[in-house]
TORNUPA-243304 format. One record per residue (C-alpha): x, y, z; residue in three letters; residue number from 1. Coordinates in nm, 4 decimals, decimal comma. Layout:
# residues N
+----------+----------+----------+-----+-----+
!       px !       py !       pz ! res !   n !
+----------+----------+----------+-----+-----+
!        X !        Y !        Z ! ALA ! NUM !
...
+----------+----------+----------+-----+-----+
//
This chain:
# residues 106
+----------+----------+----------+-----+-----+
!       px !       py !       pz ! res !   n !
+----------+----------+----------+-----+-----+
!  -3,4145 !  -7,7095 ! -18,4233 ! UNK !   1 !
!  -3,5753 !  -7,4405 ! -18,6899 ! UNK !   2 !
!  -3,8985 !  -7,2666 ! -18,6538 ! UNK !   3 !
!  -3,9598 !  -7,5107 ! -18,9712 ! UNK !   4 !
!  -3,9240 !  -7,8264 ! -18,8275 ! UNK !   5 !
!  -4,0854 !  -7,7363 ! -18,4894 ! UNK !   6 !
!  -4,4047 !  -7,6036 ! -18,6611 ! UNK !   7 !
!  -4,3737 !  -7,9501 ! -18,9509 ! UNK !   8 !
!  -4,3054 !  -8,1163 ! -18,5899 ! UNK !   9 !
!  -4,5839 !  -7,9897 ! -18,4023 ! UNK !  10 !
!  -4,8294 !  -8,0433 ! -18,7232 ! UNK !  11 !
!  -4,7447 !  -8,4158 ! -18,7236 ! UNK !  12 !
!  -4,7816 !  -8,4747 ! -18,3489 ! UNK !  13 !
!  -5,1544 !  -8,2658 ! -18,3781 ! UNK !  14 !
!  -5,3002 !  -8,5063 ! -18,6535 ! UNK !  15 !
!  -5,1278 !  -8,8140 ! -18,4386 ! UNK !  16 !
!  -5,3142 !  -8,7964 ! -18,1578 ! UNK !  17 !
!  -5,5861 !  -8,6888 ! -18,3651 ! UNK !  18 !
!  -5,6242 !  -9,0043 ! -18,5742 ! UNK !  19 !
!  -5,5516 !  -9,1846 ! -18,1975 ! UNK !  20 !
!  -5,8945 !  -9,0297 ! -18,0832 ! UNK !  21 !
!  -6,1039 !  -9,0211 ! -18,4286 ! UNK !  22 !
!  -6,0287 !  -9,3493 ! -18,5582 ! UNK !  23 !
!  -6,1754 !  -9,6074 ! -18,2745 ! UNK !  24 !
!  -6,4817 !  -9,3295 ! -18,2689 ! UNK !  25 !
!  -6,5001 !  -9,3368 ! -18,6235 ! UNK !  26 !
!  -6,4775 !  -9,7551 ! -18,5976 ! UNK !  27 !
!  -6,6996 !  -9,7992 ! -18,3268 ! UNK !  28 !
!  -6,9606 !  -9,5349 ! -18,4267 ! UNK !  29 !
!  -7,2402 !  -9,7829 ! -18,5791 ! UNK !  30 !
!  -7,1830 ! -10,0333 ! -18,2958 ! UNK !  31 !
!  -7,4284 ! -10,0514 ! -17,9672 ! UNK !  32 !
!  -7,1849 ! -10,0754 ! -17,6651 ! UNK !  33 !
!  -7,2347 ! -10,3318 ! -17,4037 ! UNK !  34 !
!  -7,4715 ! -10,2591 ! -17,1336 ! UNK !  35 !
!  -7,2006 ! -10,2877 ! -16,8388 ! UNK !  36 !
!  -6,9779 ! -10,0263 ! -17,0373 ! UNK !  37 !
!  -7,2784 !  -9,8104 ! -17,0541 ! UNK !  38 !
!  -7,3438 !  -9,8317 ! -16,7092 ! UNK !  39 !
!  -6,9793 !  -9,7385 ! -16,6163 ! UNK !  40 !
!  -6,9523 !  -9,4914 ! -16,8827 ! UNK !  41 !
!  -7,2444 !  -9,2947 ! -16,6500 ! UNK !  42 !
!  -6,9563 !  -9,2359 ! -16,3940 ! UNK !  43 !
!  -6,7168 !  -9,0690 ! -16,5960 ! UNK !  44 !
!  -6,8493 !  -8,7366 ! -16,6264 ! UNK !  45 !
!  -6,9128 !  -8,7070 ! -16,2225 ! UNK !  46 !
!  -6,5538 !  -8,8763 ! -16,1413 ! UNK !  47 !
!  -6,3699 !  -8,6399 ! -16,3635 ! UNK !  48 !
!  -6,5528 !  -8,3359 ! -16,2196 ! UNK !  49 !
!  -6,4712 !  -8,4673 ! -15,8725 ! UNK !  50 !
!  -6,1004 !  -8,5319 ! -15,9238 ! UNK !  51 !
!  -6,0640 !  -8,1775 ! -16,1044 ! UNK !  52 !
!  -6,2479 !  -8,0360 ! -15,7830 ! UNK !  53 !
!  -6,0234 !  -8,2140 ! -15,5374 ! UNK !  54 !
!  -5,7333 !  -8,0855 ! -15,7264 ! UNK !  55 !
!  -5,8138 !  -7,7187 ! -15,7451 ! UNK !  56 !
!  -5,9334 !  -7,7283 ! -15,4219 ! UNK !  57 !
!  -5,6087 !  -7,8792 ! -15,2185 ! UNK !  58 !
!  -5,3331 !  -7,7582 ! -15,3863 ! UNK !  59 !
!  -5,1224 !  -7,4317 ! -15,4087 ! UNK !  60 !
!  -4,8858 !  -7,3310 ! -15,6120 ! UNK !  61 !
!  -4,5953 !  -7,4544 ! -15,4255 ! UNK !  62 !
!  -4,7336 !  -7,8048 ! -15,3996 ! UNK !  63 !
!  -4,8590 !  -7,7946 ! -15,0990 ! UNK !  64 !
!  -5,1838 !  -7,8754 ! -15,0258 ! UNK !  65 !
!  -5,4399 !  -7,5981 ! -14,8218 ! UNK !  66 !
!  -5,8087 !  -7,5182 ! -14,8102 ! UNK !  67 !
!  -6,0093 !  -7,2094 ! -14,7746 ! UNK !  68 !
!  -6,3080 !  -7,1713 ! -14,5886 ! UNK !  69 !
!  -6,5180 !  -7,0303 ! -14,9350 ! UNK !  70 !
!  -6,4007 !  -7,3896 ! -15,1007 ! UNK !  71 !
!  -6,5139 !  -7,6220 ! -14,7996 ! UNK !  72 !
!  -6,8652 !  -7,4074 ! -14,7659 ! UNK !  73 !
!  -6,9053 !  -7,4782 ! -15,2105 ! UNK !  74 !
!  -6,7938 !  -7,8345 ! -15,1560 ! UNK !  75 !
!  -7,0529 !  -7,8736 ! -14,8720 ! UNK !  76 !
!  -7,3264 !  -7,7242 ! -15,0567 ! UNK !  77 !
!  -7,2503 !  -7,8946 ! -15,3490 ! UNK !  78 !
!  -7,2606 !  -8,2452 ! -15,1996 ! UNK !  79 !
!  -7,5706 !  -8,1518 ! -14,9946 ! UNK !  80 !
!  -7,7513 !  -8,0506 ! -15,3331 ! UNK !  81 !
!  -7,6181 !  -8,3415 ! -15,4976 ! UNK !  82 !
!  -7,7382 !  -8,5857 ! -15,2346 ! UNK !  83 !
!  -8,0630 !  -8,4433 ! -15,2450 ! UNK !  84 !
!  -8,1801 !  -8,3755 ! -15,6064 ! UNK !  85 !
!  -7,9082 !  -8,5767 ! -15,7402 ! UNK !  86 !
!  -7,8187 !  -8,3537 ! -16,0353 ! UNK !  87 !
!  -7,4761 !  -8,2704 ! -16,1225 ! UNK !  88 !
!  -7,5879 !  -7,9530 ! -16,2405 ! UNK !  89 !
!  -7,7529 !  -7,8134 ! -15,9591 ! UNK !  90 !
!  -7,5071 !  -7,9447 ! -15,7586 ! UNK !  91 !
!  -7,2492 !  -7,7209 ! -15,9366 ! UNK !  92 !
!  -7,4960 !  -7,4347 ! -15,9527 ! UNK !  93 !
!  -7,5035 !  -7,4365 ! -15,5585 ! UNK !  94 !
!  -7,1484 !  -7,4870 ! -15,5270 ! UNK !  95 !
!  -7,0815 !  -7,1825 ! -15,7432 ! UNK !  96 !
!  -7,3260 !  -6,9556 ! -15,5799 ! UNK !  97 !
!  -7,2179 !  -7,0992 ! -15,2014 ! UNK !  98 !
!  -6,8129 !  -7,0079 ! -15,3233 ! UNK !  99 !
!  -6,8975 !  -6,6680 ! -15,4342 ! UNK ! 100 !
!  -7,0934 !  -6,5833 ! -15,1351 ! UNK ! 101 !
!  -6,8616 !  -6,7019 ! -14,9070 ! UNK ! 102 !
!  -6,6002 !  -6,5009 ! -15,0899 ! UNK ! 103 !
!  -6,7872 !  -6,1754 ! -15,1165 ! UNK ! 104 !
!  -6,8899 !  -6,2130 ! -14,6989 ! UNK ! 105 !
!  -6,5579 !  -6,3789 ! -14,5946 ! UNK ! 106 !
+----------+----------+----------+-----+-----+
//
């Protein structure tokens, strides 16, 4: 394959997936969505955070899976900020702030 066809290639697969993303927004823009999707919709923000936490957090480079003591003192002070003023930002603020401690003392 030519530098041509990969960058014609490459240009095609771009507006692709982004007419698959635009259109149904673009179609469902003047609509009110139901009130259960709403309510689930709430979640999706907090679940992707969590599963891009878990990730980072218990894997290596090699696949294998290993925690540090700087990520389990962020993840604790992140859930026990998040329990208490349930806010996902100050949740993440003291989960920052614990991790860099931790790795500035540790």
């Amino acid at each position: 394959m030519n530098m041509s066809t990969a960058f014609v290639l490459t240009i095609v697969i771009a507006l692709g997936t982004y007419l698959l993303r635009a259109v149904p927004a673009l179609l469902l823009a003047d609509r009110e969505l139901p009130v259960p999707v709403q309510r689930a919709l709430r979640n999706v923000g907090p679940a992707v955070l969590a599963a891009l936490v878990v990730v980072s957090v218990a894997s290596t480079a090699d696949g294998g899976i290993e925690v540090e003591v700087a990520e389990v003192a962020a993840l604790v002070a992140a859930g026990v900020v998040a329990w208490w003023r349930r806010n996902l930002i100050w949740s993440l603020l003291a989960g920052m702030a614990a991790l860099w401690v931790t790795l500035v003392l540790v």
